[in-house]
C-alpha positions in Angstrom: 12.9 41.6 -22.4 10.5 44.4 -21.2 9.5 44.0 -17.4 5.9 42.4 -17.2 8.0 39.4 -19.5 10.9 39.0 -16.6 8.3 38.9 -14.0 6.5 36.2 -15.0 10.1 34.2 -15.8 11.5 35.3 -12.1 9.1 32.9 -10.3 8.2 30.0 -8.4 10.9 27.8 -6.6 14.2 29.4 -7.4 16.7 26.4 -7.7 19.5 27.1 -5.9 22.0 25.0 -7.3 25.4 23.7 -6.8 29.0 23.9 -8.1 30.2 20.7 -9.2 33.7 20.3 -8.6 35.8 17.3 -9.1 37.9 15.6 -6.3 41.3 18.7 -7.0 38.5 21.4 -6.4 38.2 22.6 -10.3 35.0 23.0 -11.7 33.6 19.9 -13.5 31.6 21.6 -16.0 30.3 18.4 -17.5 28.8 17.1 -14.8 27.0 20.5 -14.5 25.4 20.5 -18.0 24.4 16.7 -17.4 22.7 17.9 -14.2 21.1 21.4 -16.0 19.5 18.9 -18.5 18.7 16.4 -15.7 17.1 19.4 -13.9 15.2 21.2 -17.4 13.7 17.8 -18.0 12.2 17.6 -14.1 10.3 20.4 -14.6 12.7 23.5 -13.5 11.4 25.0 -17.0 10.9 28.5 -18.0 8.1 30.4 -16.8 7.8 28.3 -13.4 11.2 28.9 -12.2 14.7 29.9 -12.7 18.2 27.8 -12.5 19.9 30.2 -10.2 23.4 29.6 -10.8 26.8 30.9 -8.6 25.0 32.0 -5.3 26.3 31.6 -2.1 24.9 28.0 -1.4 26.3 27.1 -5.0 29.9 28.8 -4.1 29.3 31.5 -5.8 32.4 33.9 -3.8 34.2 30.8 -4.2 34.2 30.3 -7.7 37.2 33.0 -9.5 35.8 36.0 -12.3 37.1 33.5 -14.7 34.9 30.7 -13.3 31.7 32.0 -12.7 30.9 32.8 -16.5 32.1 29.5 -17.6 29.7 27.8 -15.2 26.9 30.3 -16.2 27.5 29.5 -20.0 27.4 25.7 -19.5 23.9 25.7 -17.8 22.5 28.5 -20.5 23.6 25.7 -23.0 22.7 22.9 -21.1 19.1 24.4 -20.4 18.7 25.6 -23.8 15.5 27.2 -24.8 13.5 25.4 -21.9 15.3 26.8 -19.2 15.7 30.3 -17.5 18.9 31.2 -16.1 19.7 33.2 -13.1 23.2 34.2 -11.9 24.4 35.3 -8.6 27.1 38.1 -8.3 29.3 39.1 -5.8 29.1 42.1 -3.7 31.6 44.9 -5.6 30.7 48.5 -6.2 28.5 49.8 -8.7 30.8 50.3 -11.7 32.0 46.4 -11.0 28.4 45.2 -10.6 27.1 47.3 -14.2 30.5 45.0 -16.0 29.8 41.7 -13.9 25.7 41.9 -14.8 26.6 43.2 -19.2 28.8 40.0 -18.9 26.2 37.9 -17.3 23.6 39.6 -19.9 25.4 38.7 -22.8 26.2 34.6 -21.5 22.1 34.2 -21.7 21.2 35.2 -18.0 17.6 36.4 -17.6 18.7 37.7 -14.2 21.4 38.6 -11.9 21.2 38.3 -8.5 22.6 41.3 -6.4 23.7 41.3 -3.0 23.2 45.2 -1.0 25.9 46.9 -1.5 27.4 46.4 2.0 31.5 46.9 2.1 30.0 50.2 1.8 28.1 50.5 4.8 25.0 51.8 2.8 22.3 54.0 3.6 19.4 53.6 2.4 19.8 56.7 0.0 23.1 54.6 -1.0 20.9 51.6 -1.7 18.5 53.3 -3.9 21.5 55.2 -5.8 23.2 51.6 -6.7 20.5 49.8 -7.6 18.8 52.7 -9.8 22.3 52.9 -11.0 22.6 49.5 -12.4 19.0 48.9 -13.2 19.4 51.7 -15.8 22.6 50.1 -17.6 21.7 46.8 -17.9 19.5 44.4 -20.2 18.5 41.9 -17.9 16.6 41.5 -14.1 17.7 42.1 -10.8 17.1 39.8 -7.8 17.7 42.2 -4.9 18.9 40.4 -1.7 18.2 41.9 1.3 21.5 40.4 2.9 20.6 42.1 6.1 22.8 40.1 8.6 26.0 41.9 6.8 25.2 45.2 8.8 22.0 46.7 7.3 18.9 46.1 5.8 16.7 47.5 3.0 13.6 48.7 4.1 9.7 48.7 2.3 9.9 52.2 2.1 13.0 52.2 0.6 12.3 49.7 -1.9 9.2 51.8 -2.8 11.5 54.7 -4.3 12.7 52.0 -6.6 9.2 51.4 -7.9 10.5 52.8 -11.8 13.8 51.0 -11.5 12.9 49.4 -14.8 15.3 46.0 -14.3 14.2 45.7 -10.6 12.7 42.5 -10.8 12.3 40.8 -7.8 13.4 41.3 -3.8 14.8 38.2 -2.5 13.1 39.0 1.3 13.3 38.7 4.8 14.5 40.8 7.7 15.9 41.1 10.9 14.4 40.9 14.8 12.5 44.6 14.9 11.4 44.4 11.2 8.3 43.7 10.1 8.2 40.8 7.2 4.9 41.6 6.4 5.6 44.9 5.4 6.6 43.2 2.1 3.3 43.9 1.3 3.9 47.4 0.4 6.1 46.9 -2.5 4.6 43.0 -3.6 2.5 44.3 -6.1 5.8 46.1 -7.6 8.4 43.4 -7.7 8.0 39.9 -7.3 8.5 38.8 -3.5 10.8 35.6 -3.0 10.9 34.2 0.1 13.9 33.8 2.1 12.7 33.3 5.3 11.7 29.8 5.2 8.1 29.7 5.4 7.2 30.5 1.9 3.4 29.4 2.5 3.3 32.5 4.8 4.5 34.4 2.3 2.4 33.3 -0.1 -0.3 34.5 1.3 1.0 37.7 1.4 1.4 38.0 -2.6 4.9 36.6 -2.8 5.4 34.9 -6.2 8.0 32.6 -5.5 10.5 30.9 -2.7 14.7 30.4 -2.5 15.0 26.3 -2.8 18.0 24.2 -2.2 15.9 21.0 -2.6 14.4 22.0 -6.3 18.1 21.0 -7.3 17.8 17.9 -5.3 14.4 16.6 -6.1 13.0 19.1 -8.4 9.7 17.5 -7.9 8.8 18.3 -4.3 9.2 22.0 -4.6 6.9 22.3 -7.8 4.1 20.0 -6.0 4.7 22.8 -2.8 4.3 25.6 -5.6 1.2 24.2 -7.3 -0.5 23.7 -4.0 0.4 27.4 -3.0 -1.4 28.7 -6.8 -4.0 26.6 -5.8 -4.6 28.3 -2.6 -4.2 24.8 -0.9 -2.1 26.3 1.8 -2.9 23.4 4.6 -1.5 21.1 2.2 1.7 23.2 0.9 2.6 23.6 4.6 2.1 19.6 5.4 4.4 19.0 2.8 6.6 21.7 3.1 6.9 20.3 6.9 7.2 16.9 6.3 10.8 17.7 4.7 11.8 20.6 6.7 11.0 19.3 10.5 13.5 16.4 9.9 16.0 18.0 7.5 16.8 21.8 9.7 17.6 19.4 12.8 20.3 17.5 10.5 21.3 20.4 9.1 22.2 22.3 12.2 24.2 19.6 13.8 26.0 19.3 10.6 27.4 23.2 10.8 28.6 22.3 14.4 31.4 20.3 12.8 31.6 22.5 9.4 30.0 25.6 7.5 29.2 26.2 4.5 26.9 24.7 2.2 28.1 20.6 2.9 24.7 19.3 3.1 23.7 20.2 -0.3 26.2 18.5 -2.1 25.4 15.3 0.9 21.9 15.8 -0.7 23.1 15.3 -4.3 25.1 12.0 -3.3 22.4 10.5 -1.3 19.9 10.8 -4.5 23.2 9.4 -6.3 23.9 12.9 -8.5 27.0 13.5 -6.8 28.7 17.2 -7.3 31.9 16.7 -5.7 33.1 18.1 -2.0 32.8 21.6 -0.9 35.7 23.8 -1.5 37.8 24.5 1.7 37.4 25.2 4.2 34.4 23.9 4.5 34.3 19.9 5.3 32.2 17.3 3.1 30.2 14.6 5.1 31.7 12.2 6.6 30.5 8.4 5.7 28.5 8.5 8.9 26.3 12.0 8.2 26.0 10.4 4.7 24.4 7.2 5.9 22.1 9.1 7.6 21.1 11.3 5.5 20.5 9.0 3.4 17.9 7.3 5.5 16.3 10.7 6.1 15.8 11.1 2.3 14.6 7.5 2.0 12.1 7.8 4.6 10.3 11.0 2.3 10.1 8.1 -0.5 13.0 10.3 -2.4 15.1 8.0 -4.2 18.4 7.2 -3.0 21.6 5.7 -4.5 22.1 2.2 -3.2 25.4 3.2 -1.6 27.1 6.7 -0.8 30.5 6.6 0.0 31.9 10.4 -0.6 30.7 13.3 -1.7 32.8 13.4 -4.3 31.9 9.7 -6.2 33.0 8.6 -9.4 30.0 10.0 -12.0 26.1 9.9 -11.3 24.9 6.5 -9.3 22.1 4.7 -10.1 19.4 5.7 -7.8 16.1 3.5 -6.7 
């Protein structure tokens, strides 16, 4: 695919999704291709968005370098023509990367995912080296995350000496205190912009062409209504709905992480609406009965459907949901 054709396909409300493991921790692969169908036929179709498959808030540096392709060959399957597939890689060096992202290339990805490089303390000469680098030996897009809070971020100008990186796709984006987000519009006309700060009707505005989404995997259709209302230009209404979800969900969410980390209210999310994906590998903690039960009532009250009863995390196969 030449580079005007992966822009249009890296776009919209990425789809974050989860890991489905079963109640010993291994990957229930199944359960993932019913869910990549469920998700295909909700509308996470090629050309609107991506299935972005193995990133951190799916387990991705959980899952082993035996894992991680099956689970990226089950949705490519699953999603068939329809879909467009984007996996996320762990941070190795550049030689690892090049292997992990041929690999990824050849199981039907349209895109990796790439972390900055940063168990190597990068500068920003380092950045452009590695992702020059890889762009040049591989097929396929590059999502570049600007995974700042690990010790060092990638800056506009920066990314601007990557303008003929020919796979450089997109720039997953936000920065730290003392950086200026909107600098992002240097470089959007270059690469497509994907929000990662949360507020994707700001960046919107400033010619980002798509937003990082948890909830897409959830409820597929609230995050395309936000995106529609954002290519409309309707920004008033985008944020109103955008808000109505996120003023009552980031308060749950940040109690949650003061009894566990990682990415438990996802797969809380995927039991309430009764698609269950199993617990969280440890050490993270699922939701207890009581975090369930009201999250559940949070969901119910944005007219979501709900399963009738959530028990664990982990339940026995889909649950009918009203």
């Amino acid at each position: 695919m030449d580079r005007a054709e992966l822009r249009r396909l890296i776009q919209g409300p990425i789809a974050t999704v989860p890991t489905p493991f079963d109640e010993g921790f291994a990957l229930d692969l199944g359960r993932m291709a019913d869910l990549t169908r469920w998700w295909v036929d909700q509308g996470l179709v090629r050309g609107t968005t991506v299935i972005k498959v193995a990133a951190a808030m799916g387990e991705g540096p959980d899952l082993t370098d035996d894992e991680w392709p099956l689970l990226l060959e089950t949705v490519v399957r699953a999603a068939g023509p329809r879909g467009a597939v984007v996996c996320g890689l762990k941070p190795k060096n550049t030689l690892h990367t090049i292997e992990d992202a041929r690999r990824a290339a050849d199981l039907g990805a349209v895109g990796v995912q790439i972390d900055l490089p940063m168990f190597h303390h990068p500068t920003q000469d380092d950045m452009v080296r590695f992702f020059g680098d890889i762009s040049d030996a591989i097929p396929i897009g590059i999502v570049l995350y600007n995974t700042w809070w690990f010790g060092g971020s990638i800056t506009a100008e920066t990314l601007l000496r990557l303008r003929d990186a020919e796979h450089l796709i997109a720039v997953k984006w936000n920065v730290p205190q003392g950086q200026d987000y909107d600098s992002m519009g240097q470089f959007a006309s270059i690469f497509n912009v994907i929000d990662n700060s949360e507020d994707p009707i700001r960046a919107h505005r400033l010619g980002a062409r798509g937003f990082i989404s948890s909830l897409a995997a959830v409820w597929p259709r609230h995050d395309l209504e936000v995106w529609r209302l954002l290519e409309e230009r309707r920004y008033e209404e985008a944020q109103a709905l955008f808000d109505r979800v996120e003023r009552v969900l980031a308060p749950f969410a940040r109690e949650s992480a003061r009894r566990s980390g990682g990415y438990r209210v996802l797969k809380g999310l995927m039991a309430v609406v009764g698609r269950p994906v199993g617990p969280p590998r440890p050490p993270t903690l699922p939701l207890d009965g009581g975090e369930l039960e009201t999250l559940r009532r949070i969901v119910q009250s944005w007219g979501w459907p709900v399963a009738e009863r959530v028990e664990s995390v982990a339940g026995d196969g889909a649950q009918e949901a009203r």
